[in-house]
ROMI-595425 format. One record per residue (C-alpha): x, z, y. Coordinates in nm, 4 decimals. Example, Ala and Ser with C-alpha at 12.3 -4.5 7.8 and 13.67 -1.06 7.14 Angstrom:
! residues 2
<node px="1.2300" pz="0.7800" py="-0.4500"/>
<node px="1.3670" pz="0.7140" py="-0.1060"/>
This chain:
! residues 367
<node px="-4.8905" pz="2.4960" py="1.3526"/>
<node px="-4.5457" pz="2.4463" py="1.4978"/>
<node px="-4.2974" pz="2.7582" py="1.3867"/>
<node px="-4.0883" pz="2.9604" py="1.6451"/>
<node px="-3.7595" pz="2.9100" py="1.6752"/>
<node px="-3.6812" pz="3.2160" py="1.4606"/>
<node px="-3.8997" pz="3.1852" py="1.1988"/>
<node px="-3.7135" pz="2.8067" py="1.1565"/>
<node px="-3.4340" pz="3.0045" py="1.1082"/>
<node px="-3.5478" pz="3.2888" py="0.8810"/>
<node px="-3.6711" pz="2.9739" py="0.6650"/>
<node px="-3.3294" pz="2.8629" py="0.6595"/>
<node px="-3.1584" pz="3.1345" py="0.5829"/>
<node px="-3.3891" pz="3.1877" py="0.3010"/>
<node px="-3.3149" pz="2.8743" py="0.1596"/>
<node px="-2.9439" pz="2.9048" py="0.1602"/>
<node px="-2.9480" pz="3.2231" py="0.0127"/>
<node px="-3.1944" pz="3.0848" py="-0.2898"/>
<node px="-2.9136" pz="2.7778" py="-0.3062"/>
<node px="-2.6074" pz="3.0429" py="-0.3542"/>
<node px="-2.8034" pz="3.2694" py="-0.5778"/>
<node px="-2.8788" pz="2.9679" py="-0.7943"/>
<node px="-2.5462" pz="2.7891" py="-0.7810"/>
<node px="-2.4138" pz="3.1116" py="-0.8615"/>
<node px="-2.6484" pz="3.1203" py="-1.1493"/>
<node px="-2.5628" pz="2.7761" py="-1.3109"/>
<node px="-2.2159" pz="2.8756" py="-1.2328"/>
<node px="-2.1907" pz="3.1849" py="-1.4734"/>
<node px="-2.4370" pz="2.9838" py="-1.6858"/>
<node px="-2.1682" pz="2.7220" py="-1.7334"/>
<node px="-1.8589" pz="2.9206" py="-1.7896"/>
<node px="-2.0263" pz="3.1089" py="-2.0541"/>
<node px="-2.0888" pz="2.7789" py="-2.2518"/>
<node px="-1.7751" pz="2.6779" py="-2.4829"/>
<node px="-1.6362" pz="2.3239" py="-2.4462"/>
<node px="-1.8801" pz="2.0776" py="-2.5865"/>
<node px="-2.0901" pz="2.3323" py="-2.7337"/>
<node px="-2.4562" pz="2.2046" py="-2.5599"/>
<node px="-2.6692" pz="2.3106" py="-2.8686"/>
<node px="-2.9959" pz="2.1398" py="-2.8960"/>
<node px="-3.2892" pz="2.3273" py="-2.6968"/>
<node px="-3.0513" pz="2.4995" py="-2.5304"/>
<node px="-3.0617" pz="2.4953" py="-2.0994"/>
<node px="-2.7507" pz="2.5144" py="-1.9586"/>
<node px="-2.5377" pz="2.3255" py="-1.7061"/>
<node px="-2.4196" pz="2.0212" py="-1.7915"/>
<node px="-2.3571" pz="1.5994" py="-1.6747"/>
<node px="-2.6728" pz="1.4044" py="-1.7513"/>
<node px="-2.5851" pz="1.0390" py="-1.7755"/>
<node px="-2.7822" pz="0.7974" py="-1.5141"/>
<node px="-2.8377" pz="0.4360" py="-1.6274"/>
<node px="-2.6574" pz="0.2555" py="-1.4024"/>
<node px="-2.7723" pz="-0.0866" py="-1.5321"/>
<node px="-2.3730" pz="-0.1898" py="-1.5246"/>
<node px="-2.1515" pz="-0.1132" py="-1.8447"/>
<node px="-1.8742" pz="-0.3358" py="-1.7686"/>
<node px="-1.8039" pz="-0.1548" py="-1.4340"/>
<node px="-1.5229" pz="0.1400" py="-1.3591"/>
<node px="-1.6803" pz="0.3274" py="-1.0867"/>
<node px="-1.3839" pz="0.5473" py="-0.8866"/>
<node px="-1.5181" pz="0.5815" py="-0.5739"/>
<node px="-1.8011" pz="0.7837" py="-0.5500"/>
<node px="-1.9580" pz="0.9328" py="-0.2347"/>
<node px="-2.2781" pz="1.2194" py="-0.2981"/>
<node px="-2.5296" pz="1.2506" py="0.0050"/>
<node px="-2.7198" pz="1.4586" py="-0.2110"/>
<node px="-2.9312" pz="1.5028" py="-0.4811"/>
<node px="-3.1073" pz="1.2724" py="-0.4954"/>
<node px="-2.8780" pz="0.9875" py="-0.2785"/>
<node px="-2.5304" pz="0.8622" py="-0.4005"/>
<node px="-2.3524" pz="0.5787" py="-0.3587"/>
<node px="-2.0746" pz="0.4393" py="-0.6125"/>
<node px="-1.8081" pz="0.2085" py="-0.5824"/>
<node px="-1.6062" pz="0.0138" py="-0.8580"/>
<node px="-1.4723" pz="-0.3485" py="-1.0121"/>
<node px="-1.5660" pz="-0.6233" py="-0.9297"/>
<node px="-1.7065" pz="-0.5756" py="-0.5854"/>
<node px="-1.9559" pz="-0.3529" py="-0.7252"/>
<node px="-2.1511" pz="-0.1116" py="-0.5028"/>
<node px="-2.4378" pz="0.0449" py="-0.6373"/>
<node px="-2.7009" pz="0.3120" py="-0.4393"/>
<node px="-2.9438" pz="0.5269" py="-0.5721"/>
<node px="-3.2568" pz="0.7289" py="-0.3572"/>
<node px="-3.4328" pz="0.8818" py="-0.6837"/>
<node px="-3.1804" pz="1.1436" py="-0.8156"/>
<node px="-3.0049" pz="0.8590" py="-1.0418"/>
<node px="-3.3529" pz="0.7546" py="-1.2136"/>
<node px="-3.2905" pz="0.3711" py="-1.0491"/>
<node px="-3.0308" pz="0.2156" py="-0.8797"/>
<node px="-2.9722" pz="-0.1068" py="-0.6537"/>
<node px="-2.6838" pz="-0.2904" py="-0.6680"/>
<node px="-2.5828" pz="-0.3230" py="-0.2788"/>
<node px="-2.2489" pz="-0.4880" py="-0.3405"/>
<node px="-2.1356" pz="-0.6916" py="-0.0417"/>
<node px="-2.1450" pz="-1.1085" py="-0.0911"/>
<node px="-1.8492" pz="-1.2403" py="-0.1863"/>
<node px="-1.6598" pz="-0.9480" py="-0.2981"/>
<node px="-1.6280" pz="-1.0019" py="-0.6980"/>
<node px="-1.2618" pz="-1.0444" py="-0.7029"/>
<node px="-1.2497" pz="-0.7195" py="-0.5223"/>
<node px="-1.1506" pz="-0.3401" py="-0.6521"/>
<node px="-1.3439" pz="-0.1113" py="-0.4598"/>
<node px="-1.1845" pz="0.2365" py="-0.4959"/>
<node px="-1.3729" pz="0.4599" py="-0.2154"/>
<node px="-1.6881" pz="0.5003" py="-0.0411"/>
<node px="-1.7791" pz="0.7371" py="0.2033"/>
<node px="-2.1400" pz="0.7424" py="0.2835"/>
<node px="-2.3152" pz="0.9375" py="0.5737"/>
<node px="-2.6428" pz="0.9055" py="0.4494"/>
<node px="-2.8565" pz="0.6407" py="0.2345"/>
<node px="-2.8646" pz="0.3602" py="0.5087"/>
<node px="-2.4623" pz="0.4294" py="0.6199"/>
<node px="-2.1812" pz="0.3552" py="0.4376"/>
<node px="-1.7468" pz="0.2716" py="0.4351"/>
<node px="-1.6197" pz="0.0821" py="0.1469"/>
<node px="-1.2777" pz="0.0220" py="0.1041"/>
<node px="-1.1130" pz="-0.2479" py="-0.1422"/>
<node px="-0.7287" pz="-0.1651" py="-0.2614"/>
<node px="-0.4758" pz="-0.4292" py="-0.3369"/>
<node px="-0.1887" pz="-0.6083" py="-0.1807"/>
<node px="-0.1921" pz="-0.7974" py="0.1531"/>
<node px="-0.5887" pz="-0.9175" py="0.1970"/>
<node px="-0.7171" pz="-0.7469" py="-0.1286"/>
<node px="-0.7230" pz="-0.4689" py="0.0848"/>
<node px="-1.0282" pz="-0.4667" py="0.3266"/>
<node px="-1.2986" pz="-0.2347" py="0.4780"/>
<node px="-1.6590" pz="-0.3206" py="0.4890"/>
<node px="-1.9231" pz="-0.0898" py="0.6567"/>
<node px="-2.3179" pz="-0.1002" py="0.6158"/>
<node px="-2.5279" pz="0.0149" py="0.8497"/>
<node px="-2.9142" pz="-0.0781" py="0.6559"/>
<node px="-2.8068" pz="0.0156" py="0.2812"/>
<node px="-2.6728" pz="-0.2035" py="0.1460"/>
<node px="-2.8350" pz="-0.4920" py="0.2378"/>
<node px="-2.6094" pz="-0.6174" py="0.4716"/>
<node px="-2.2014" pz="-0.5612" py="0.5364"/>
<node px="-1.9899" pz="-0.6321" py="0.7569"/>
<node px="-1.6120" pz="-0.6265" py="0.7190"/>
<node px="-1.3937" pz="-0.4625" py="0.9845"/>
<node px="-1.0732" pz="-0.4623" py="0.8063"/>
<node px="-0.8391" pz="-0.6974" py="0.6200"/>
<node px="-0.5186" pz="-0.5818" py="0.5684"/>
<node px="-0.2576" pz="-0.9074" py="0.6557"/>
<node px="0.0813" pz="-0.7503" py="0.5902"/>
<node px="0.1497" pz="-0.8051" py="0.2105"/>
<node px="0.3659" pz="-0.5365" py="0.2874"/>
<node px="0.1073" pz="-0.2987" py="0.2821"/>
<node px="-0.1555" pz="-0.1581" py="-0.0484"/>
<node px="-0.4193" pz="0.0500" py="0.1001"/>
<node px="-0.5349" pz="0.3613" py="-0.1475"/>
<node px="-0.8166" pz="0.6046" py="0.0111"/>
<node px="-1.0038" pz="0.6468" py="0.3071"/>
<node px="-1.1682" pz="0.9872" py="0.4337"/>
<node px="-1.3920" pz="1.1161" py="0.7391"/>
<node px="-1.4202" pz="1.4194" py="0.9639"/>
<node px="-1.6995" pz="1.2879" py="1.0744"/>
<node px="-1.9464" pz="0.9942" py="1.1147"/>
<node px="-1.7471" pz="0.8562" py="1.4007"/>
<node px="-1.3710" pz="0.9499" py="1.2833"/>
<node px="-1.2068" pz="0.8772" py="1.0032"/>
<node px="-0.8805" pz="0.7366" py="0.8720"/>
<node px="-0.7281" pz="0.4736" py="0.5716"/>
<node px="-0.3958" pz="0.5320" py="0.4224"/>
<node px="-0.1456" pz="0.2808" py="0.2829"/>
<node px="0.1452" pz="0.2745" py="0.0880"/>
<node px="0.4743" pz="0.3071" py="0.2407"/>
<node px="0.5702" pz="0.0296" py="0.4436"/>
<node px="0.9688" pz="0.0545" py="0.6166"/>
<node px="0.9508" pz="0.4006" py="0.4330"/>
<node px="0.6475" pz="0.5684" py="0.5574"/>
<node px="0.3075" pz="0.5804" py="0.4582"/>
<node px="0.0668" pz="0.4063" py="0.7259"/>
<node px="-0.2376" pz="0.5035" py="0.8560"/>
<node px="-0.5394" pz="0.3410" py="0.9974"/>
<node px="-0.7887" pz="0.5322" py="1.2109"/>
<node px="-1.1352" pz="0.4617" py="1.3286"/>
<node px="-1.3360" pz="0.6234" py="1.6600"/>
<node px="-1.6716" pz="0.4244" py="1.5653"/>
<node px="-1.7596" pz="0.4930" py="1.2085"/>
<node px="-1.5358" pz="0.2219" py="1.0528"/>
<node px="-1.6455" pz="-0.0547" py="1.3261"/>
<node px="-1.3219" pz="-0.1358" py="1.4132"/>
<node px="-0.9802" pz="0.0004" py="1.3232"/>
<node px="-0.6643" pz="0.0216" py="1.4737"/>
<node px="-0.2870" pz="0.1247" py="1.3443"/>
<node px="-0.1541" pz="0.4368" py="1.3817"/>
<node px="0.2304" pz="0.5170" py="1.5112"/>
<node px="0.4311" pz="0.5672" py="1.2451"/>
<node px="0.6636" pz="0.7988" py="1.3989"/>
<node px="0.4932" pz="1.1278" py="1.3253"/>
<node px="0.4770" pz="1.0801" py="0.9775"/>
<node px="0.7778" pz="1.1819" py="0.7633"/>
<node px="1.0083" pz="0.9044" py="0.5390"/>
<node px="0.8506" pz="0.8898" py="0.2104"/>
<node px="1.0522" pz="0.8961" py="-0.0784"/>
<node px="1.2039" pz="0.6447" py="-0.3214"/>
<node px="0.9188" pz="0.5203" py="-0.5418"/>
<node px="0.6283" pz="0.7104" py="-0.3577"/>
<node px="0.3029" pz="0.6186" py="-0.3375"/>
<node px="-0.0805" pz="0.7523" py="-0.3323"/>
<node px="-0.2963" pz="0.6766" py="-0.6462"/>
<node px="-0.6386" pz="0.4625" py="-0.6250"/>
<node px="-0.7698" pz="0.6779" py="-0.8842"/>
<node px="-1.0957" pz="0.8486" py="-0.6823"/>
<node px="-1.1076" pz="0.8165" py="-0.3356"/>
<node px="-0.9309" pz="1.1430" py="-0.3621"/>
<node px="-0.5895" pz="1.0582" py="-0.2295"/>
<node px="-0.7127" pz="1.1264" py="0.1588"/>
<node px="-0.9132" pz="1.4218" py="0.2016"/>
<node px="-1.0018" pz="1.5723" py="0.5467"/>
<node px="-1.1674" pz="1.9135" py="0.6096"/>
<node px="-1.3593" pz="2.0006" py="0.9283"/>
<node px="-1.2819" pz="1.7950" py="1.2472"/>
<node px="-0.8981" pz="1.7489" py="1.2645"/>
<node px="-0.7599" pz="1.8278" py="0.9525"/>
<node px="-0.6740" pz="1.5802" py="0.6603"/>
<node px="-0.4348" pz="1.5615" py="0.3550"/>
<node px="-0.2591" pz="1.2964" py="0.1864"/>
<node px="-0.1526" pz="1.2781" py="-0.1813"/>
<node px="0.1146" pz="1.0974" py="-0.3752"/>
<node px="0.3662" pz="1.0642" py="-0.6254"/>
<node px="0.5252" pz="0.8402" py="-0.8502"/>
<node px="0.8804" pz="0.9864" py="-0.6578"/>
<node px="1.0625" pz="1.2126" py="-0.7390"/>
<node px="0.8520" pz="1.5381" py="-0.5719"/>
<node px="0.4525" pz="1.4668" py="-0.5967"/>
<node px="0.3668" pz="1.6386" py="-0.2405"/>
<node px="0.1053" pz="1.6794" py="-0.0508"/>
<node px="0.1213" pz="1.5653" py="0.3626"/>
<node px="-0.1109" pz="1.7734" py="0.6446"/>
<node px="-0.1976" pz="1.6333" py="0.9465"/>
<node px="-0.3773" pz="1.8840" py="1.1940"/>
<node px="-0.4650" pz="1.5762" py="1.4730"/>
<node px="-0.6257" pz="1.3396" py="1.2540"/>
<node px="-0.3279" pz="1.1356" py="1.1451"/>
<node px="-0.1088" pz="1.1529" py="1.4462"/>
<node px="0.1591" pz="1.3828" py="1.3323"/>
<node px="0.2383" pz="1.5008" py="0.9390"/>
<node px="0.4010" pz="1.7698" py="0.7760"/>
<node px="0.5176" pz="1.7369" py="0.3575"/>
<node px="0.5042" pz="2.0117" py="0.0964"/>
<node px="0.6294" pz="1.9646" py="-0.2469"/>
<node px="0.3998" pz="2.0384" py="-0.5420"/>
<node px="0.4398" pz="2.2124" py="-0.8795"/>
<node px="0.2572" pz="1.9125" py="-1.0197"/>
<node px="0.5304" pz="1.7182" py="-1.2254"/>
<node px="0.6550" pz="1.3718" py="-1.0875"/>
<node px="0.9534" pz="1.1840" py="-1.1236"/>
<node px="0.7602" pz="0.8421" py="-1.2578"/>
<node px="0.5498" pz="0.6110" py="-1.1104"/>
<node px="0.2412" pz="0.7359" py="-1.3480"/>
<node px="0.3196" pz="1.1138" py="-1.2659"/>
<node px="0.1844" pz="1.2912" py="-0.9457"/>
<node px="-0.0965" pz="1.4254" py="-0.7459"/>
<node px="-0.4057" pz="1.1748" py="-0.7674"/>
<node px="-0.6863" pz="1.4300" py="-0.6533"/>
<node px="-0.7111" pz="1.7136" py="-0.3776"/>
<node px="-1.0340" pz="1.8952" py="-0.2050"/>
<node px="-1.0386" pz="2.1504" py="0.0740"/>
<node px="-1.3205" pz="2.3370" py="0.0950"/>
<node px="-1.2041" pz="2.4468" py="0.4443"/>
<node px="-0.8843" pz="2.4092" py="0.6160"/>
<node px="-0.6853" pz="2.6817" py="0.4265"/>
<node px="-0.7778" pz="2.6299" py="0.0798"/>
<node px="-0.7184" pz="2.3470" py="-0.0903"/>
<node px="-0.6962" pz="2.2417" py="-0.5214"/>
<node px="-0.4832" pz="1.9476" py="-0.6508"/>
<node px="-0.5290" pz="1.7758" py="-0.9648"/>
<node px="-0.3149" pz="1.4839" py="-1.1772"/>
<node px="-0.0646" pz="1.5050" py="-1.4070"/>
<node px="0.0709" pz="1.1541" py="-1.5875"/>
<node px="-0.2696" pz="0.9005" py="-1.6483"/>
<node px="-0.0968" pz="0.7781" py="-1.9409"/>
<node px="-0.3048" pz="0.8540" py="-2.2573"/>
<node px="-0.0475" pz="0.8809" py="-2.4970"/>
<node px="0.1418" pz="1.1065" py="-2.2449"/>
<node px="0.1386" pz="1.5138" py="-2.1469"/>
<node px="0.0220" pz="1.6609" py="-1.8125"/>
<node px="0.1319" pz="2.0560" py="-1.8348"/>
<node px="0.1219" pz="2.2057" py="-1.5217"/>
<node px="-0.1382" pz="1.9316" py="-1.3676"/>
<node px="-0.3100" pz="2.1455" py="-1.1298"/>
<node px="-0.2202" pz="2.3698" py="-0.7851"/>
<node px="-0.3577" pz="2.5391" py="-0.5436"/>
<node px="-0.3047" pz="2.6488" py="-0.1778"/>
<node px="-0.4276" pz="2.9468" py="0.0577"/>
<node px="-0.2225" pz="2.8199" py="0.3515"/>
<node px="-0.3652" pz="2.5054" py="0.4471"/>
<node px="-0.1142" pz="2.2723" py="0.2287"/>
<node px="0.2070" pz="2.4301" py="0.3483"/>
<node px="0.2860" pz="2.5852" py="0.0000"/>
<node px="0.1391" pz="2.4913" py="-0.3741"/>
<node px="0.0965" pz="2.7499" py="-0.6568"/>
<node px="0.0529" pz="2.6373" py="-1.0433"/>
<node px="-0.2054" pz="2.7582" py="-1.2485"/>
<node px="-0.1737" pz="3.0022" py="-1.4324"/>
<node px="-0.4003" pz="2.8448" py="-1.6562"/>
<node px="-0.4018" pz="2.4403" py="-1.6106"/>
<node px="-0.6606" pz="2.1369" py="-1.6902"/>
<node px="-0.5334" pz="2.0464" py="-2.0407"/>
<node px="-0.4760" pz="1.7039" py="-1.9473"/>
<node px="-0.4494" pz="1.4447" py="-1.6460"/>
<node px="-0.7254" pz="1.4782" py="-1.4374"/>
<node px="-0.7980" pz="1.2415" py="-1.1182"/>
<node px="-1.0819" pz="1.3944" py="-0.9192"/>
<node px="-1.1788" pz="1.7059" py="-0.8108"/>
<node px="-1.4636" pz="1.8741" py="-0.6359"/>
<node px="-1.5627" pz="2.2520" py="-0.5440"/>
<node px="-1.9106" pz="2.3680" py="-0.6308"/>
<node px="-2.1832" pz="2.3968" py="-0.3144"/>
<node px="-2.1876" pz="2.7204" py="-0.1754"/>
<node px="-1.9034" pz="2.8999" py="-0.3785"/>
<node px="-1.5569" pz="3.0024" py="-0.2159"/>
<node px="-1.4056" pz="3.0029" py="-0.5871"/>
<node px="-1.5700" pz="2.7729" py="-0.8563"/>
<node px="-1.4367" pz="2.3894" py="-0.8539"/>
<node px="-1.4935" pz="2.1101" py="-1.1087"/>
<node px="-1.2071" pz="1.8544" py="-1.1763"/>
<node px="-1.2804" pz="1.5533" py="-1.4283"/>
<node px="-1.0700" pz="1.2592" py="-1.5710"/>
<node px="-1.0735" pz="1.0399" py="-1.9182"/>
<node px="-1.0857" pz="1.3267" py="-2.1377"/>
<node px="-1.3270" pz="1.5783" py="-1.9658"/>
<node px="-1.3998" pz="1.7703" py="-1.7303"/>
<node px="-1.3394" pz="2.1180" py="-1.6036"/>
<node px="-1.4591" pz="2.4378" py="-1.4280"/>
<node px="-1.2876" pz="2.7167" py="-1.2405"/>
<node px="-1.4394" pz="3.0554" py="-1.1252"/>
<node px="-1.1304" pz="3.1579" py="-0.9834"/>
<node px="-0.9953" pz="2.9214" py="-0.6829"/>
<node px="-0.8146" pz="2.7404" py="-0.9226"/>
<node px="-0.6224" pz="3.0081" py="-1.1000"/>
<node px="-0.7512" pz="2.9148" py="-1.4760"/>
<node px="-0.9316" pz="2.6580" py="-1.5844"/>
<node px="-1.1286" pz="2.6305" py="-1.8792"/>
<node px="-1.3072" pz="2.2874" py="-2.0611"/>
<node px="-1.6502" pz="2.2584" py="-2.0247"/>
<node px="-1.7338" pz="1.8809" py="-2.1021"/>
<node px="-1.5869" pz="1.5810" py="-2.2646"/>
<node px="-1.7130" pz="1.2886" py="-2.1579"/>
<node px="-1.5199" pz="1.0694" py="-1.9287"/>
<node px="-1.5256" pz="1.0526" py="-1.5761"/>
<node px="-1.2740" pz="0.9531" py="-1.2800"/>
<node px="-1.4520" pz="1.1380" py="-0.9558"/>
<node px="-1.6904" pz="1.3937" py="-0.9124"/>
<node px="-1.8292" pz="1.4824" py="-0.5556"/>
<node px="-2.0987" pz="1.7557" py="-0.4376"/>
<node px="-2.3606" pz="1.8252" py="-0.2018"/>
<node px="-2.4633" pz="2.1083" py="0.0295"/>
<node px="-2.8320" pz="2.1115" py="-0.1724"/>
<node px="-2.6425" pz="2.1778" py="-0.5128"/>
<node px="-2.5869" pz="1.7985" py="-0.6119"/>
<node px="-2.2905" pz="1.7290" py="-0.8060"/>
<node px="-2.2266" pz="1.3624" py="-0.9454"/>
<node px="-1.9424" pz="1.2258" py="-1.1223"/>
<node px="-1.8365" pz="0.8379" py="-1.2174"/>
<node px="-1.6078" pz="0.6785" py="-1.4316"/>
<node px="-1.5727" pz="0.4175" py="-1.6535"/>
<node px="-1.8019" pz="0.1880" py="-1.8270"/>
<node px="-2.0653" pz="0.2249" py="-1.5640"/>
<node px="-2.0994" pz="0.6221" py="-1.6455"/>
<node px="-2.2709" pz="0.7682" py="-1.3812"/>
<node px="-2.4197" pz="1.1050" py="-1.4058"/>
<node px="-2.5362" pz="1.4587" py="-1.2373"/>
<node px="-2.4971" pz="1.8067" py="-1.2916"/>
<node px="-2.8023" pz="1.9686" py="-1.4310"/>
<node px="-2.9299" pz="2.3026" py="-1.6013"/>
């Protein structure tokens, strides 16, 4: 029998509310549980590795459709997709592409995808699928050697944009009106001089972040100041805000933001040096980007990706080399709650977190 229109909706809403009651749940679940301390029998929130079949692979870009469909990007031209929740996974990777780095994928469900290879001159390049994987096609190779391209991001599955390093002293941008068909160069003239020695990181496909159908952010460092840029027209026009996030070397800086609408906004990073300190490697905003705020208390260590939780206005997960971490708080304190290593982490409207890293570690949040 066909529902009414209302009861679709009462179904709905239903749903949702069992999805923040139990995110809620796993969330208080998980910040109760000391670092590391996932005794034996015991159910609680936590990463459950996923064979990926690929140990010799860094996966940083990393793009969840939901819980049960992901895609992953890494070295050597490696894309890999899985339909099952992690339990299997087909390596997709476009022909030809060893030699490349793939640092981002943005996926808009298990057949579409944008994959985006960093490097100088043609190392960088686009490639979109439109069947899964099992064929690409590539609709962007960078020719100026000028140019390194980081991140790329989507407001939706029609716009989206690609950011370079500077080139004559400001960042460029690429934008797309097709879902990453085609792409055309931006004007530079909106976007303000970048400073000596700046640069965006290729660390998670976290570097270019956009939030609902205009707005997008840009982080960098290595200069100076590690700021954060705002467009509000989708790359036209930019406005810079310096960072409490400490800088002043090309390993120091912002390498991970996430709005989870236009006003609020968490930045992660620090120095990705191992044998160096990140204090103060995490900020937060409640105006859109214009001004940062340390944390009071901040991820122990450099961290290059960042997520927030589905359906919570103040719990966020950020993850690097040495672990990862929860807030309850918007990004006030943080606190250690795993320590296995990842690079990105990404969520899903049905409660599907995933996070990737190196040596082909691939896994999901479960309870």
């Amino acid at each position: 029998m066909r529902r009414s229109g209302s009861t679709r909706r009462v179904g709905r809403t239903f749903r949702t509310v069992a999805a923040v009651v139990a995110c809620g749940a796993a969330l208080a679940a998980l910040a109760a549980v000391p670092a590391q301390a996932h005794e034996p029998g015991r159910h609680v929130p936590h990463w459950e590795l996923k064979d990926s079949g690929t140990p010799e692979v860094r996966f940083r870009g990393l793009s969840a459709v939901s819980r049960n469909t992901a895609w992953v990007a890494g070295t050597a031209g490696t894309v890999l997709r899985t339909t099952d929740g992690g339990a299997s996974w087909r390596n997709v990777s476009p022909p030809g592409a060893a030699e490349l780095q793939f640092r981002d994928i943005e996926a808009f469900d298990a057949r579409r995808a944008v994959v985006l290879a960093i490097g100088e001159g043609e190392a960088s390049r686009v490639y979109r699928t439109d069947d899964g994987g099992a064929t690409w096609t590539q609709s962007f190779r960078n020719t100026d050697p000028r140019a390194f391209y980081d991140c790329l991001t989507f407001f939706d599955h029609r716009h989206g944009l690609a950011m370079s390093d500077p080139v004559d002293g400001r960042f460029r941008i690429l934008s797309t009106g097709d879902g990453g068909r085609t792409w055309k160069l931006l004007p530079g003239d909106g976007m303000p001089a970048a400073q000596e020695g700046e640069a965006g990181f290729a660390a998670s496909g976290q570097c270019l972040v956009a939030s609902g159908p205009k707005d997008v952010w840009l982080a960098t460092g290595g200069a100076a100041r590690a700021r954060v840029l705002h467009s509000t027209d989708r790359g036209l026009t930019w406005t810079a805000a310096d960072t409490p996030i400490p800088a002043g070397d090309p390993a120091r800086g912002v390498f991970g933001l996430a709005f989870r609408d236009r006003t609020h906004g968490l930045a992660v990073g620090g120095d990705y040096r191992p044998d160096q300190a990140s204090p103060q490697a995490a900020a937060r905003t409640g105006d859109g980007g214009g001004t940062w705020r340390s944390a009071a208390t901040p991820v122990p260590a450099y961290r290059s990706g960042v997520a927030w939780l589905p359906h919570s206005r103040s719990a966020a997960l950020a993850v690097g080399p040495t672990g990862t971490d929860l807030t309850t708080d918007g990004g006030r304190t943080w606190r250690t709650v795993d320590g296995g290593s990842y690079d990105t982490v990404d969520c899903t409207p049905d409660l599907g977190c995933w996070a990737a890293g190196e040596k082909g570690r691939i896994a999901r949040l479960e309870s």
